[in-house]
C-alpha positions as CSV (number, residue, x, y, z in Angstrom):
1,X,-34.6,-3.2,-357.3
2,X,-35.3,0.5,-356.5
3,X,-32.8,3.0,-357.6
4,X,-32.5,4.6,-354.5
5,X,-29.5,7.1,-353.9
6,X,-28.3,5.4,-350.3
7,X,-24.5,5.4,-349.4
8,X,-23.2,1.9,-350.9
9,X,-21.3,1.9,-347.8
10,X,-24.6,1.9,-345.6
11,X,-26.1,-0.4,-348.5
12,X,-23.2,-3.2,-348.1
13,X,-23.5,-3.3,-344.5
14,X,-27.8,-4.2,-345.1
15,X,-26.3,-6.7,-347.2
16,X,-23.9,-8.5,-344.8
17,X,-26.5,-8.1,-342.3
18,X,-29.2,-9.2,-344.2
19,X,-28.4,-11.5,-346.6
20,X,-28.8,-15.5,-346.0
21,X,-31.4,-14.4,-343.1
22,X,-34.0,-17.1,-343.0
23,X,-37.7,-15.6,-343.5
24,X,-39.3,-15.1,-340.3
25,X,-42.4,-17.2,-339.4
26,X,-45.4,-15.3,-341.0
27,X,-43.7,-13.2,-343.1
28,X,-44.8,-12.0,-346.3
29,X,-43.6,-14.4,-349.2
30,X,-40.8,-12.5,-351.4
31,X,-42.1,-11.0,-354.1
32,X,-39.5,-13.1,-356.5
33,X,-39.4,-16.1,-354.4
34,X,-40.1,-19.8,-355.9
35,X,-36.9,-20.5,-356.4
36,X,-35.3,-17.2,-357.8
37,X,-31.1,-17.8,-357.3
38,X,-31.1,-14.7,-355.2
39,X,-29.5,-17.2,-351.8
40,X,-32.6,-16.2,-349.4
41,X,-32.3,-12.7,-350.3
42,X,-34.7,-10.3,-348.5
43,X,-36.5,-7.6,-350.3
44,X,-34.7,-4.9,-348.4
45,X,-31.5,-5.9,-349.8
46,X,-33.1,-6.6,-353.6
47,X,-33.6,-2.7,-353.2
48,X,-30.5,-1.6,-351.5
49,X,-28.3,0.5,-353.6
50,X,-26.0,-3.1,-353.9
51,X,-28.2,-4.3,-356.1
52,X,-27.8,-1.4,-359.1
53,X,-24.1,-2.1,-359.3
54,X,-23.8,-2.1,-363.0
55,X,-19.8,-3.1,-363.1
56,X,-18.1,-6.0,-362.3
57,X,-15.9,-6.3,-359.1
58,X,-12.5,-5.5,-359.9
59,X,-10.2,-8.8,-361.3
60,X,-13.2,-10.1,-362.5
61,X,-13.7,-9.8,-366.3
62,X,-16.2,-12.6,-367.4
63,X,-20.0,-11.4,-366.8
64,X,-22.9,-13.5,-366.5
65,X,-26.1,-13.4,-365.4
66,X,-28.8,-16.1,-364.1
67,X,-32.7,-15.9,-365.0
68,X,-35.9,-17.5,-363.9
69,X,-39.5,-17.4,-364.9
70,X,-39.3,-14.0,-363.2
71,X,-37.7,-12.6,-365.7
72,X,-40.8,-12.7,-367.8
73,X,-42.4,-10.4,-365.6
74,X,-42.1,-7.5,-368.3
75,X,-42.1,-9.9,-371.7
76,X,-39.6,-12.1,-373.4
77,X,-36.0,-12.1,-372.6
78,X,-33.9,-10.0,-375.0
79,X,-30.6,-12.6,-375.1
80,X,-29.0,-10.0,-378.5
81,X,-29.3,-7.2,-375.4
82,X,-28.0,-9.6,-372.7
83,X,-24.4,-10.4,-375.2
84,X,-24.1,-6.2,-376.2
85,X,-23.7,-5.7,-372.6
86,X,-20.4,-7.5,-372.4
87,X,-22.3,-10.7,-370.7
88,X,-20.8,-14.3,-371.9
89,X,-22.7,-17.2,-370.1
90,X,-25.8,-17.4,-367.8
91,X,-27.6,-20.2,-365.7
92,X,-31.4,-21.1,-366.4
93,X,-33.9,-22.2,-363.9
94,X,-34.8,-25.5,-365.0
95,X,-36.3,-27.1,-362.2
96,X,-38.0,-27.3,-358.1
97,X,-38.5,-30.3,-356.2
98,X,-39.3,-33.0,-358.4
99,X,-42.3,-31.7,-359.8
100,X,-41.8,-28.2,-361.1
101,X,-40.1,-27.3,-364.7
102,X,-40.0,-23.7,-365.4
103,X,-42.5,-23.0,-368.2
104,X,-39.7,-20.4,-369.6
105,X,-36.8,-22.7,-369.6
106,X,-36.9,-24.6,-373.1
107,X,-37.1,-21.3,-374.9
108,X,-34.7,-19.6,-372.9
109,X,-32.5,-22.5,-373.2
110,X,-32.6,-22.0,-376.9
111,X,-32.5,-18.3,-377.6
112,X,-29.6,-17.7,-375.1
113,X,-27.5,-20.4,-376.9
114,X,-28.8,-19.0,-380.1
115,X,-27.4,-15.8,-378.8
116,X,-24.0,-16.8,-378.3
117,X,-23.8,-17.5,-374.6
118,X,-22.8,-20.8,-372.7
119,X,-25.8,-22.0,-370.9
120,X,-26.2,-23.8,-368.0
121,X,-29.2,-25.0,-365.9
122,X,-29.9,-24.9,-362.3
123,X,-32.0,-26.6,-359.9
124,X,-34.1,-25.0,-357.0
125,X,-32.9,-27.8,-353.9
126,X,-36.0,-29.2,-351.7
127,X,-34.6,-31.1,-349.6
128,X,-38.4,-31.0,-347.2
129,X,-39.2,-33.3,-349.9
130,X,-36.9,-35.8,-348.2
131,X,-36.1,-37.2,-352.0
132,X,-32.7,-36.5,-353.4
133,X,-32.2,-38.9,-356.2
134,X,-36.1,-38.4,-357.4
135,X,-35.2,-34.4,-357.1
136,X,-32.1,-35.3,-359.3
137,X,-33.3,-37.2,-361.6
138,X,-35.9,-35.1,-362.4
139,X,-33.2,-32.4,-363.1
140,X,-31.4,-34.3,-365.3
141,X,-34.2,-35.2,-367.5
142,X,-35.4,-31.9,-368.1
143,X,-31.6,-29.5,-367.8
144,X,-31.2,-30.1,-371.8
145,X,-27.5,-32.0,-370.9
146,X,-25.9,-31.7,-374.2
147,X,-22.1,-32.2,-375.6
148,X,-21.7,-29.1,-377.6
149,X,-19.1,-27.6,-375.9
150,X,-21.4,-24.6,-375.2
151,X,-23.4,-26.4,-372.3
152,X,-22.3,-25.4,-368.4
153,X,-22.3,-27.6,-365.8
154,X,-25.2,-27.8,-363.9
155,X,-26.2,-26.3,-360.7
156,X,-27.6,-26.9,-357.5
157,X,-29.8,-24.0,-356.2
158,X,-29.2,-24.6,-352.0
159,X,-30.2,-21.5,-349.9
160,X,-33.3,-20.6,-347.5
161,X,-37.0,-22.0,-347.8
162,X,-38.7,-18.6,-349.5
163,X,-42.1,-19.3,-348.5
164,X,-43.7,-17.6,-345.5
165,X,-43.8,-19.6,-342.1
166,X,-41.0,-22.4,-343.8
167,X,-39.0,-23.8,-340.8
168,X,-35.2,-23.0,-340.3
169,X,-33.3,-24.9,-342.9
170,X,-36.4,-26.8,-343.9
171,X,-36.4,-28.8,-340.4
172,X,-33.9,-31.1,-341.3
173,X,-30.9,-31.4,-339.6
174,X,-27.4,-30.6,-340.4
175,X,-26.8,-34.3,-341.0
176,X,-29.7,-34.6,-342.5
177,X,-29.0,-31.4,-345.1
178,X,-25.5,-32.7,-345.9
179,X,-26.8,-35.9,-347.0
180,X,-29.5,-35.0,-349.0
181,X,-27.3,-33.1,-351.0
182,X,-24.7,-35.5,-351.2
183,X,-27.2,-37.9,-352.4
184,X,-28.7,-35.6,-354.7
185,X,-25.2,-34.2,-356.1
186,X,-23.6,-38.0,-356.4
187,X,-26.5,-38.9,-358.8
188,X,-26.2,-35.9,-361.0
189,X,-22.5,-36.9,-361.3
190,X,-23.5,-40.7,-362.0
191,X,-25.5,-40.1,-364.8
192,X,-23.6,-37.3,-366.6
193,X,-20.2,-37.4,-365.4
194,X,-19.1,-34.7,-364.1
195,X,-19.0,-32.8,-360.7
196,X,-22.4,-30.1,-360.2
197,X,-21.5,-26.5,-358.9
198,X,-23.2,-25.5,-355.3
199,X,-24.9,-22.0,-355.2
200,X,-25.5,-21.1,-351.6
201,X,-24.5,-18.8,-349.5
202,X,-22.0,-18.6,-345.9
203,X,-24.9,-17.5,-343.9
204,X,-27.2,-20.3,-344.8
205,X,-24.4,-22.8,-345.6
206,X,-22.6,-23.2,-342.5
207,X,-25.4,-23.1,-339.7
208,X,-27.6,-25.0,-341.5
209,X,-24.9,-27.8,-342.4
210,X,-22.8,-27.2,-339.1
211,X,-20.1,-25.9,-341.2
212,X,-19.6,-29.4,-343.2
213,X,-16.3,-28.8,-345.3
214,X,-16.5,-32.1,-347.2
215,X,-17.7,-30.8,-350.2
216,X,-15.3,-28.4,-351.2
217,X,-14.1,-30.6,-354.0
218,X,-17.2,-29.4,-355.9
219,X,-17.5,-25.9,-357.7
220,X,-19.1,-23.2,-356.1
221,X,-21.4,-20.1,-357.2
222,X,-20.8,-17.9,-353.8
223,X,-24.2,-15.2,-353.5
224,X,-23.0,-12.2,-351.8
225,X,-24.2,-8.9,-352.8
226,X,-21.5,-6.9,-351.1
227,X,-18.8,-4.6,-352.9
228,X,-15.9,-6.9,-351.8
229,X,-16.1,-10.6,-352.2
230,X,-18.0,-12.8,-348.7
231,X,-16.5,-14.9,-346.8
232,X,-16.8,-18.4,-348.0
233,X,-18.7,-21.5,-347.1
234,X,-17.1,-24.0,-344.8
235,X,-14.7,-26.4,-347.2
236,X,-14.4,-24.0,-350.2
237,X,-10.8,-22.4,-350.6
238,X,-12.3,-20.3,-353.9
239,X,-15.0,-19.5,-355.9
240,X,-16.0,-20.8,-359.6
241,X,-19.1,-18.0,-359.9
242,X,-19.7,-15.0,-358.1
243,X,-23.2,-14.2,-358.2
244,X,-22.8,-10.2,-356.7
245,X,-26.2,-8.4,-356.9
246,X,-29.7,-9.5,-357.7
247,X,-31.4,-8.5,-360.1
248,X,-35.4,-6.8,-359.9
249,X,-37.6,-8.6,-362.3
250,X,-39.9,-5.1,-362.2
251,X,-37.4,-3.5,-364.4
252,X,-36.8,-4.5,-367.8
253,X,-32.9,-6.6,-368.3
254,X,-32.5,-6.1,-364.6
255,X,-30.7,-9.4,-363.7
256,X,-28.6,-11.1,-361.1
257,X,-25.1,-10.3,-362.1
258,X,-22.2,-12.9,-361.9
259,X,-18.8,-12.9,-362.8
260,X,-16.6,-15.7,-363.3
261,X,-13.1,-16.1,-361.3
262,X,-10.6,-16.7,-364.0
263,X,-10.3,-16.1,-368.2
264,X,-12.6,-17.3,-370.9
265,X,-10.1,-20.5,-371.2
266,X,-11.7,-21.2,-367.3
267,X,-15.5,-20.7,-368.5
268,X,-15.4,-22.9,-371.7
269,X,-13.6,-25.8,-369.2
270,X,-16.8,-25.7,-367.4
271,X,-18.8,-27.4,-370.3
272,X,-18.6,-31.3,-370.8
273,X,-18.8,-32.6,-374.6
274,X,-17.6,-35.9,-373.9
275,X,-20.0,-37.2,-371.6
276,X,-23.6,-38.5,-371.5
277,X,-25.9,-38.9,-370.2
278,X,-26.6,-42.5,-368.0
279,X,-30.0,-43.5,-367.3
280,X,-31.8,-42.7,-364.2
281,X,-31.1,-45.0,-360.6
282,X,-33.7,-46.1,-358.1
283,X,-35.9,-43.6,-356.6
284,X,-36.8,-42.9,-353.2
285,X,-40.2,-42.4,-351.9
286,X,-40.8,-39.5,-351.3
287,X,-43.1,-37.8,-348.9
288,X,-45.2,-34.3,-350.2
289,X,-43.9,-31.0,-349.9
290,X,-45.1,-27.4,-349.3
291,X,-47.2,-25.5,-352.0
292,X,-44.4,-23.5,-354.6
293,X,-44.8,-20.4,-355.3
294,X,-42.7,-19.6,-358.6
């Protein structure tokens, strides 16, 4: 993100404008695309004046962040930095389609735990790839599941296609969507047991699933990077996570900023230490999918 001195007034309103739109056809590839949580994201708004909101929203007192292989852009992660500015948990790119592992996440992983935060993992969603369980399972068998109290639930990563030309909702249908990621979320919950969270956001959930509300019963990271909390998807009454600005992986500890809704009581019930982990189900075949960039 540029620091650039624009009214956050003017900024907020790039943001609701901007935010969720899908990339145009032949448009340059994001700089900090390939799966970045940053909920389709343009550059313009990564460099509004939203995005250097150092504070959290008001009501809001537990701070996190989320990181991907981006983050290494400038050198290693400094996770003792990350705890002395007040943060408590953050979400790890793990995984992309059922193929990619982020070469950063096992050593985050450790070092943020290490650190003293609650860690959880998160999955970039390609649903083009028409396989759900295989996308699933792949997750699961690389998200470091463990039942030490200090492990978040994992999270599915479900926003626009980043690359340039990628069709409107990655030219599936709204039935289509909604399935895939009922597949994909069901088989998380088979072999760990316990609901995923959805990070998405309104503007890409509800045209792209036709507003489907049935999934409200799972937890939700809302992306909105707006002074004042976004509308929500179609079947959510509340948020879990927040996710508020992005971050700019060309500054040093510049990351997207979330904040939890509720007390640190809310945040440890999010970890799991009496499950396990079940062995993975059939998988689909699966058909190839665009080139990553990451």
């Amino acid at each position: 993100m540029s620091r650039k001195w624009i009214p956050v007034l003017v900024a907020s309103t790039l943001a609701v404008n901007l935010l969720g739109t899908p990339p145009a056809a032949g448009a340059a590839t994001s700089p900090d695309g390939g799966g970045r949580a940053i909920a389709g994201g343009t550059p313009a708004v990564r460099q509004s004046a939203v995005s250097a909101l150092a504070s959290p929203p008001a009501g809001y007192t537990i701070q996190g962040i989320d990181v991907s292989s981006h983050d290494h852009n400038l050198g290693p992660i400094n996770w003792a930095g990350v705890v002395a500015e007040g943060n408590k948990f953050v979400y790890i790119k793990a995984t992309e389609g059922n193929d990619y592992l982020n070469p950063f996440f096992n050593g985050d992983y450790t070092a943020a735990k290490a650190a003293g935060l609650f860690v959880g993992a998160y999955h970039f969603a390609r649903p083009d790839g028409r396989d759900p369980v295989g996308e699933a399972n792949y997750f699961i068998d690389n998200m470091r599941w463990a039942k030490d109290s200090r492990t978040l639930v994992p999270m599915l990563d479900f926003e626009w296609p980043y690359w340039a030309g990628a069709p409107t909702c990655y030219g599936l249908t709204p039935a289509e969507l909604t399935n895939w990621v009922r597949v994909f979320t069901d088989q998380v919950k088979a072999r760990i047991g316990r609901p995923m969270m959805i990070y998405t956001n309104t503007n890409f959930w509800n045209p792209c699933t036709n507003s489907d509300a049935s999934f409200g019963g799972l937890l939700l990271d809302i992306a909105g990077y707006t002074t004042s909390r976004p509308p929500l998807p179609a079947g959510w009454a509340t948020e879990t996570i927040w996710q508020y600005a992005p971050g700019d992986p060309s500054q040093p500890g510049n990351y997207s900023k979330n904040v939890l809704k509720g007390d640190y009581a809310s945040l440890t019930r999010l970890t799991s230490p009496e499950v396990s982990i079940a062995p993975p189900g059939p998988r689909m075949p699966r058909r190839p999918i665009a080139p990553k960039l990451r």
